[in-house]
C-alpha positions as CSV (number, residue, x, y, z in Angstrom):
1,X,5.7,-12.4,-16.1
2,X,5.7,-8.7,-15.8
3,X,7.6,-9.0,-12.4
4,X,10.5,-11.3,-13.9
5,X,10.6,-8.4,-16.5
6,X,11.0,-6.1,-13.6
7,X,13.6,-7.9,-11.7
8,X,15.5,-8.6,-14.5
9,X,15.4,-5.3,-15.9
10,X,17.1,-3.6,-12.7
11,X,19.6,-5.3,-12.3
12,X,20.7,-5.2,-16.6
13,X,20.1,-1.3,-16.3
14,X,22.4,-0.6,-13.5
15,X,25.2,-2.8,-14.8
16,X,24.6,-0.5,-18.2
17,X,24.8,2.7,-16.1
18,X,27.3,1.8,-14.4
19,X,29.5,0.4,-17.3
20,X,29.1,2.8,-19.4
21,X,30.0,5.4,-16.6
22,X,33.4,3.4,-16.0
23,X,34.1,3.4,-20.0
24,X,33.4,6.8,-20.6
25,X,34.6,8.3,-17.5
26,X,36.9,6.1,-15.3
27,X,34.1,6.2,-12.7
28,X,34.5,2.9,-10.6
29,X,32.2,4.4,-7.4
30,X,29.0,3.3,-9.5
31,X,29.9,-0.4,-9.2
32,X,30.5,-0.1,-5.2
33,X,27.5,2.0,-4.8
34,X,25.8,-0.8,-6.7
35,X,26.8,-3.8,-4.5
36,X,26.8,-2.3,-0.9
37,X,23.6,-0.8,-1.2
38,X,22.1,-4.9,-2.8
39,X,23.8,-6.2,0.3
40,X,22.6,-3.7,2.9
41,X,19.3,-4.2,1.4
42,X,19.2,-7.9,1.8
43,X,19.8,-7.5,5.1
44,X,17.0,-4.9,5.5
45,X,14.8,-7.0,3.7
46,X,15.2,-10.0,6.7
47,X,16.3,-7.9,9.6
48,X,14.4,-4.7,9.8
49,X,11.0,-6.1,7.4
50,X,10.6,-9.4,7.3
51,X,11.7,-10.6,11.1
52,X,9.4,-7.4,12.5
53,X,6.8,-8.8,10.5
54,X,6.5,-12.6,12.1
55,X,6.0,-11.1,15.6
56,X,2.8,-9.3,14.3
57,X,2.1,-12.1,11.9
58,X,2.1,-14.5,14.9
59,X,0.4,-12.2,17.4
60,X,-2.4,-11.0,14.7
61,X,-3.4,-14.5,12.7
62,X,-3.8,-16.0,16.1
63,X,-6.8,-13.4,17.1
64,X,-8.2,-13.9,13.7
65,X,-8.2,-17.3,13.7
66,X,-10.3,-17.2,17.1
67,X,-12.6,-14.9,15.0
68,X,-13.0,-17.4,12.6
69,X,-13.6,-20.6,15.3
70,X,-16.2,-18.1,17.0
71,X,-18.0,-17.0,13.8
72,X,-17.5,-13.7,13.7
73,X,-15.7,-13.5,10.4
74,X,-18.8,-15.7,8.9
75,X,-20.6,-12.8,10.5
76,X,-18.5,-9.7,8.6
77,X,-18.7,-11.7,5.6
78,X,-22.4,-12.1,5.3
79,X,-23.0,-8.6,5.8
80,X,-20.2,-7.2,3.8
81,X,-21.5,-10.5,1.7
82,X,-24.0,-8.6,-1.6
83,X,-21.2,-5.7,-2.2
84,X,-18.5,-7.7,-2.3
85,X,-20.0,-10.5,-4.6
86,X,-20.4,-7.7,-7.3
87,X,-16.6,-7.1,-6.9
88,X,-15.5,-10.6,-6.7
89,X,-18.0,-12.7,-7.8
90,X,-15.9,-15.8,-7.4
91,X,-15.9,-15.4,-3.9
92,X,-19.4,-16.8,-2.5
93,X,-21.0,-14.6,-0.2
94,X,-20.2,-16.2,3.6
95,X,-16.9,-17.2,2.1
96,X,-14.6,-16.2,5.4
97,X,-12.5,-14.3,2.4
98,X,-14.8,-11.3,2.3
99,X,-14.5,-10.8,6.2
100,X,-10.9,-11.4,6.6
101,X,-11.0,-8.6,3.1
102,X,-12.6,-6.4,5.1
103,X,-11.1,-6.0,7.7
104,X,-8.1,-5.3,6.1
105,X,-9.5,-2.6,4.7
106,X,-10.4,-1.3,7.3
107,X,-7.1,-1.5,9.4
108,X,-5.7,0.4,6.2
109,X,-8.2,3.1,6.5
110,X,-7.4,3.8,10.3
111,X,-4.0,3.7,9.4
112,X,-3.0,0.7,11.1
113,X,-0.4,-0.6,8.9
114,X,0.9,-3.5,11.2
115,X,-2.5,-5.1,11.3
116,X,-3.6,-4.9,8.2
117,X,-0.7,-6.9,6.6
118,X,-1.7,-10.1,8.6
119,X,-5.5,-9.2,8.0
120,X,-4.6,-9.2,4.0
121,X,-2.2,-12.0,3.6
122,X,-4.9,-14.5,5.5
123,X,-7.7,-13.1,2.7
124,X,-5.0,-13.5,0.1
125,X,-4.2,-17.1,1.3
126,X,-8.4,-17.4,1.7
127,X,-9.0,-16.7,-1.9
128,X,-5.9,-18.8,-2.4
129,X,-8.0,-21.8,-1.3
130,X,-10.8,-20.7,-4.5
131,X,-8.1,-20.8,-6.7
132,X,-8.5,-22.9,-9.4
133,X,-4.6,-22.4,-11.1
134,X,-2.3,-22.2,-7.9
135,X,0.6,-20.5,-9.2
136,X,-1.7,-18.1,-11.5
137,X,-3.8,-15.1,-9.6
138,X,-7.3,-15.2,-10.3
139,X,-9.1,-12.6,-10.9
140,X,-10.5,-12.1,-7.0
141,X,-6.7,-12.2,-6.5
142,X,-6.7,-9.4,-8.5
143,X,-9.0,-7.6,-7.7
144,X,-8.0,-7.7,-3.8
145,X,-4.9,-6.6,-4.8
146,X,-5.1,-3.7,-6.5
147,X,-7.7,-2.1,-3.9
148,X,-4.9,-3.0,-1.5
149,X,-2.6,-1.3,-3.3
150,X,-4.3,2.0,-3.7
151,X,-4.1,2.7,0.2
152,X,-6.8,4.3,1.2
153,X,-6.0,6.0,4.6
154,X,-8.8,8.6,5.7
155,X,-5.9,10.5,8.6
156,X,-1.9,10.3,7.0
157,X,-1.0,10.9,10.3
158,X,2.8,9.6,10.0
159,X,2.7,12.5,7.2
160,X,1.4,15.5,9.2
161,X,3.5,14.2,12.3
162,X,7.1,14.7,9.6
163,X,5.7,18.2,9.0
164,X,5.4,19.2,11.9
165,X,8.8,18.0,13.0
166,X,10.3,19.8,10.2
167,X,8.2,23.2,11.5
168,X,5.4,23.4,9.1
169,X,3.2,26.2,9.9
170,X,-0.1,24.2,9.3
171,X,1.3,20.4,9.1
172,X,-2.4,19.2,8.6
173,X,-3.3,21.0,5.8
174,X,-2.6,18.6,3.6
175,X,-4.6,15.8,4.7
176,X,-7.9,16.7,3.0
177,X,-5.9,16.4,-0.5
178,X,-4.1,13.1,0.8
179,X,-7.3,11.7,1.3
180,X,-9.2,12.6,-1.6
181,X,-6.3,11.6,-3.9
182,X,-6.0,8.2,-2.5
183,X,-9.9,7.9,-2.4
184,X,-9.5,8.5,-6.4
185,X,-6.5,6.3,-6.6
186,X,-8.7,3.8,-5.0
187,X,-12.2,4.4,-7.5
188,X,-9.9,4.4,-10.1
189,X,-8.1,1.2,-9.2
190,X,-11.7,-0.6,-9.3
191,X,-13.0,1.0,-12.3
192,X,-9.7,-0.1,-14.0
193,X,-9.9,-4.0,-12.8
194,X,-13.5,-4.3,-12.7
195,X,-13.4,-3.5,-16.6
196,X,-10.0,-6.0,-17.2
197,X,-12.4,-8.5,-15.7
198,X,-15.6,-7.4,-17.3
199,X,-17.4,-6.9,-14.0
200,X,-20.7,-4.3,-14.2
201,X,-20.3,-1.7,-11.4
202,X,-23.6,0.5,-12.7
203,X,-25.8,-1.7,-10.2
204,X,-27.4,-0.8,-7.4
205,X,-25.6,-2.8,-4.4
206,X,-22.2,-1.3,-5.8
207,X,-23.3,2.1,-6.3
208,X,-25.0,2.2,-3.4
209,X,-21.6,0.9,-1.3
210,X,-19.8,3.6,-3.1
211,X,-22.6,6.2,-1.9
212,X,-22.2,5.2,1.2
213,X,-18.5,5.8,1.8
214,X,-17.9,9.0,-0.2
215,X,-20.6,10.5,2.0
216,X,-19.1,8.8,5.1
217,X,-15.3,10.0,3.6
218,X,-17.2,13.3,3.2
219,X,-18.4,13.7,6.5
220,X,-15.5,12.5,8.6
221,X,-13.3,15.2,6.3
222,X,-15.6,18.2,7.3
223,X,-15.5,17.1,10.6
224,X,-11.9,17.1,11.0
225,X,-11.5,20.0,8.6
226,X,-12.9,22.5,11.7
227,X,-10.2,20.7,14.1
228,X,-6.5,22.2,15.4
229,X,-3.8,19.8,14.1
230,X,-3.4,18.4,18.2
231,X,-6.8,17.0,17.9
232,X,-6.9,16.0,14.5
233,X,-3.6,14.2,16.0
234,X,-5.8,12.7,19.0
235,X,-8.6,11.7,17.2
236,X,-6.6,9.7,14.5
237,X,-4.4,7.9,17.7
238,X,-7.8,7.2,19.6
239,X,-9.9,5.7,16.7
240,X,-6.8,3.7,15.2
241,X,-5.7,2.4,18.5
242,X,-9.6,1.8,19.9
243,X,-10.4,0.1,17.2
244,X,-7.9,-2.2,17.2
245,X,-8.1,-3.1,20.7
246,X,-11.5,-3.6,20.7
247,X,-11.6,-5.8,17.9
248,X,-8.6,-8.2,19.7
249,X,-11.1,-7.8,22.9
250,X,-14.6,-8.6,21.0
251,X,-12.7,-11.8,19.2
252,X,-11.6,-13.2,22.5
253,X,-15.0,-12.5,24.4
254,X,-16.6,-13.7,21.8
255,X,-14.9,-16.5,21.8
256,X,-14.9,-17.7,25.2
257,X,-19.2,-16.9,25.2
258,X,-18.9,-19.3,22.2
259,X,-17.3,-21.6,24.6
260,X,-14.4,-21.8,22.6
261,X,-10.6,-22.8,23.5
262,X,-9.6,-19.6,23.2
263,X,-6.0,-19.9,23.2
264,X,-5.7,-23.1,22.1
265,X,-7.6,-21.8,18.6
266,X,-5.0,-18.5,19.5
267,X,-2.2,-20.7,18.9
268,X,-3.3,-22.5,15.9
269,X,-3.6,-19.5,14.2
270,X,-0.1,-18.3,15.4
271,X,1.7,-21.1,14.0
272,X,1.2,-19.8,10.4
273,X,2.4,-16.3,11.4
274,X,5.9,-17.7,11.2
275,X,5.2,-20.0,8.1
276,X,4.3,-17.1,6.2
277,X,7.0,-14.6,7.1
278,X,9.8,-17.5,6.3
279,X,7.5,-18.0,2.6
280,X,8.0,-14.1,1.7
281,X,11.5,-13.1,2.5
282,X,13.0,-14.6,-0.9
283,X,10.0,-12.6,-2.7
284,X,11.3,-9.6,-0.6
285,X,14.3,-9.9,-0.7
286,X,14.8,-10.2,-4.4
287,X,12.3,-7.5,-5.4
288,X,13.8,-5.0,-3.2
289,X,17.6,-6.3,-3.7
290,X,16.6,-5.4,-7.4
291,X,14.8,-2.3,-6.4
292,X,18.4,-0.9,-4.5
293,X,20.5,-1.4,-7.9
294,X,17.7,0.4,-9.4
295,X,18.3,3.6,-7.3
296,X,22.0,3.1,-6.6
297,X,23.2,3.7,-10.2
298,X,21.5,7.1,-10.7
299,X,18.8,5.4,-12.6
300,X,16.1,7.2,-10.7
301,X,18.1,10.4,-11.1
302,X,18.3,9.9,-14.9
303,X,14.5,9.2,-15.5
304,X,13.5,12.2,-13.0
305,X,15.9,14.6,-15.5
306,X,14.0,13.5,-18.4
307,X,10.8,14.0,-17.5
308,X,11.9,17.6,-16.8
309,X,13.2,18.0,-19.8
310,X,10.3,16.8,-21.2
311,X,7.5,18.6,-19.6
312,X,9.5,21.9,-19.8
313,X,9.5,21.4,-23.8
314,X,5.2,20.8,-23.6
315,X,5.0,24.5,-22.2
316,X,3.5,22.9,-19.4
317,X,4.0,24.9,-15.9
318,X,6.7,22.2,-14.2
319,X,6.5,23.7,-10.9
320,X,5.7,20.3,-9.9
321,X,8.5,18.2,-11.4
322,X,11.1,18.4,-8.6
323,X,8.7,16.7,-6.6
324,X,8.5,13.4,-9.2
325,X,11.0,11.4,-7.2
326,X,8.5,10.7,-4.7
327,X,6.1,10.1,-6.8
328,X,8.3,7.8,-9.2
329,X,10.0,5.7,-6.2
330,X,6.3,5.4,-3.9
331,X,5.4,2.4,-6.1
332,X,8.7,0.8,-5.5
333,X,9.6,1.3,-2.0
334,X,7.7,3.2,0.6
335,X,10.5,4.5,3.4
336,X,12.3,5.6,-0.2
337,X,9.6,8.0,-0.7
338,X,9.5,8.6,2.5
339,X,13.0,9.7,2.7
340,X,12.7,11.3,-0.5
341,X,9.2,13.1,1.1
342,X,11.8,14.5,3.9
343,X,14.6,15.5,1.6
344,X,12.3,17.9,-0.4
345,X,10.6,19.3,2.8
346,X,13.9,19.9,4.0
347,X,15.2,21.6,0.7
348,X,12.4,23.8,-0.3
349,X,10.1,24.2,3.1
350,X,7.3,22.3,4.1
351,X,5.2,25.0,3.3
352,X,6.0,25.2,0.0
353,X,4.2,23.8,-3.2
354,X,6.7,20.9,-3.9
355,X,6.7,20.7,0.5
356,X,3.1,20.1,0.1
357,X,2.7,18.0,-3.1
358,X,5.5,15.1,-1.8
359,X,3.0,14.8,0.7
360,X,-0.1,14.1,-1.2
361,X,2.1,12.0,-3.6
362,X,3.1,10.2,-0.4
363,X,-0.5,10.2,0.8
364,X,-2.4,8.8,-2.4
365,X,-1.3,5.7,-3.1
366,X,0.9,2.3,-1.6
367,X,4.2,0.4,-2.3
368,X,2.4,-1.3,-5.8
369,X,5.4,-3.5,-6.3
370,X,6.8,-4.4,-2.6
371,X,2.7,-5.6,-2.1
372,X,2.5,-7.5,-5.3
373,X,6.1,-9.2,-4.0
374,X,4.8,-9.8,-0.7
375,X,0.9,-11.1,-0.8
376,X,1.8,-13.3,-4.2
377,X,4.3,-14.4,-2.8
378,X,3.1,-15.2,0.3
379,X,0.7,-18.1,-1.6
380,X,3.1,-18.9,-4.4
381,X,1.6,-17.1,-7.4
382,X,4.0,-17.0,-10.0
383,X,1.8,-15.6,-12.6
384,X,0.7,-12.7,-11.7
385,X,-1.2,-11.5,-14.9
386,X,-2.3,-7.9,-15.1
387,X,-2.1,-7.2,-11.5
388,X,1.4,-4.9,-11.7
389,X,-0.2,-3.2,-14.7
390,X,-3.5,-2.5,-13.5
391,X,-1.6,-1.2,-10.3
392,X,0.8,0.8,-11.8
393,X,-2.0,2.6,-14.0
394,X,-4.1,3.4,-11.0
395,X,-0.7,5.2,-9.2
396,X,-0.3,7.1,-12.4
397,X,-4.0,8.1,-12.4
398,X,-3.1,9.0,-8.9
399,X,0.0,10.8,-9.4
400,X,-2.2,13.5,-12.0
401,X,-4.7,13.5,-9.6
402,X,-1.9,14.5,-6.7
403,X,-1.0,17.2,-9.2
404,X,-3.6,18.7,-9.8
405,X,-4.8,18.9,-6.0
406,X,-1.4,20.7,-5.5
407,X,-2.2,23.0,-7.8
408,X,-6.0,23.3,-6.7
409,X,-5.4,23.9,-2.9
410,X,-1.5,25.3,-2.7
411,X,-0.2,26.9,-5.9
């Protein structure tokens, strides 16, 4: 229900703004800048997201569906089986969910955006398969979700590459506080669900897992701490790119040592790489049609002003307030705050403190309602409970913990 609430309340806000701007000022400019930007959107939503998207789809469901026929997801899933049964305990441990999960992840963390979309709608329609209440997310759902969500990305590479096109002096010297603001955007995230769902994470297996990455998050920042921004830029393309090839090669050796139809299973897969993309474009396009009308009237611009005003009347230093618009609009649509990321580089420096912080706001967290739109609605949830909320709380968490990294490391 809290997304209906959503889409409905965008569009009734900017038909207020805009009306009220007509009545009280003539203005008619609000109601065109309205309806061109919902239209160009809606084409933006099909052309330039979701069409893009059933190429990879096909391409990347058709590898992981020769994972699957050769066992090597049953594999990943086993081994990544005791962890993950603390976190979603509905999930049994072999369950091909916790692989497909995983992998996900991982693509996230190397920064591999285009495969890690396929990689988490097949978990999400995996878990789909546990679900008891189809059109309700349960709680694994959930879970999967807002982990997703928090984007944990260890080299924000598209972020260093913008500064240094726009003549930073140092454009990587803001990925150690990108990465530990999205590694506490992502704790947070499971501290905040795991209690929603009553789930103990004071156990050994979990804390243990936790452990393990911080220290491997730990090591792989000091390593690339004592590197020149070229190779920092290397390393990041090698290992993303390596990776990702050598998992499409491992699947279809595997496979054929398995004796396995390789492209036979390849194409089975495939076919629900267009399935999918057709299921999600009226989720996208309505959420982001909605999210358009939203920005179009001023809205954004309005809610930024108050904040100011607000902070500024705490006593608060608000240094940082010119750089909310990224962090605002990040939850709603990604090459928004991307664009908004750019503007503020371009107007103050991307050396300076609000040049730096729009990056680590950037950096520390994911598109919490364009994901929520898309892996929902990929299986047909209609309910989707607490997710949006227990999402939107961790990007808030996030956002503090952006601002005070700012501070820590640039002001």
């Amino acid at each position: 229900m809290a997304l209906n609430y959503i889409f409905v309340s965008f569009f009734v806000i900017a038909f207020l703004i805009a009306f009220v701007q007509f009545i009280f000022t003539g203005d008619v400019q609000t109601f065109k800048a309205i309806t061109e930007g919902m239209l160009k959107m809606a084409e933006t939503a099909v052309m330039d997201i979701a069409l893009p998207l059933t190429g990879v789809m096909t391409f990347f469901l058709g590898i992981l569906n020769v994972g699957e026929k050769a066992g090597i997801i049953h594999v990943i899933a086993r081994f990544i089986g005791p962890f993950f049964n603390k976190l979603f305990p509905e999930v049994p441990k072999d369950h091909p969910a916790n692989g497909q999960m995983i992998m996900n992840f991982s693509a996230n963390f190397l920064g591999l955006d285009n495969a890690a979309t396929p990689f988490g709608l097949k978990a999400m329609q995996s878990l789909q398969e546990l679900n008891p209440n189809k059109d309700t997310a349960s709680n694994a759902q959930i879970m999967f979700l807002v982990l997703h969500t928090s984007g944990l990305q260890i080299i924000p590479l598209s972020i260093i590459a913008q500064r240094a096109i726009l003549g930073a002096e140092s454009p990587s010297d803001v990925f150690i506080p990108c990465v530990v603001g999205t590694y506490v955007t992502t704790v947070v995230s499971m501290i905040i669900t795991a209690a929603w769902q009553k789930i103990n994470l004071f156990n050994r297996t979990v804390m243990l897992g936790l452990g393990s990455v911080t220290a491997m998050i730990a090591l792989i920042l000091w390593y690339l701490s004592g590197l020149p921004k070229e190779q920092i830029e290397t390393v990041s393309i090698l290992a993303g790119n390596s990776v990702l090839l050598g998992v499409v090669a491992m699947f279809l050796g595997w496979g054929m040592y398995k004796k396995v139809n390789v492209f036979e299973a390849f194409i089975e897969g495939a076919k629900g790489g267009f399935t999918t993309s057709v299921t999600i474009i009226p989720y996208l396009v309505g959420l982001l049609v909605a999210i358009s009308a939203f920005r179009s009237c001023g809205a954004m611009d309005y809610l930024i002003d108050g904040l100011k005003w607000l902070f500024a009347t705490t006593g608060f230093n608000t240094d940082f307030t010119d750089a909310l618009p990224v962090a605002l609009m990040k939850p709603l649509s990604g090459s928004g705050a991307r664009a908004l990321m750019i503007d503020a580089m371009k107007q103050f420096g991307p050396d300076s403190f609000i040049g730096r912080l729009v990056c680590i706001f950037q950096g520390s967290a994911d598109t919490t309602l364009y994901i929520v739109a898309l892996y929902f609605g990929s299986v047909g949830i209609k309910n989707t409970r607490y997710a949006i909320v227990a999402g939107l709380i961790a990007d808030l968490i996030g956002v503090i913990a952006g601002i005070w990294l700012g501070y820590l490391f640039f002001h």
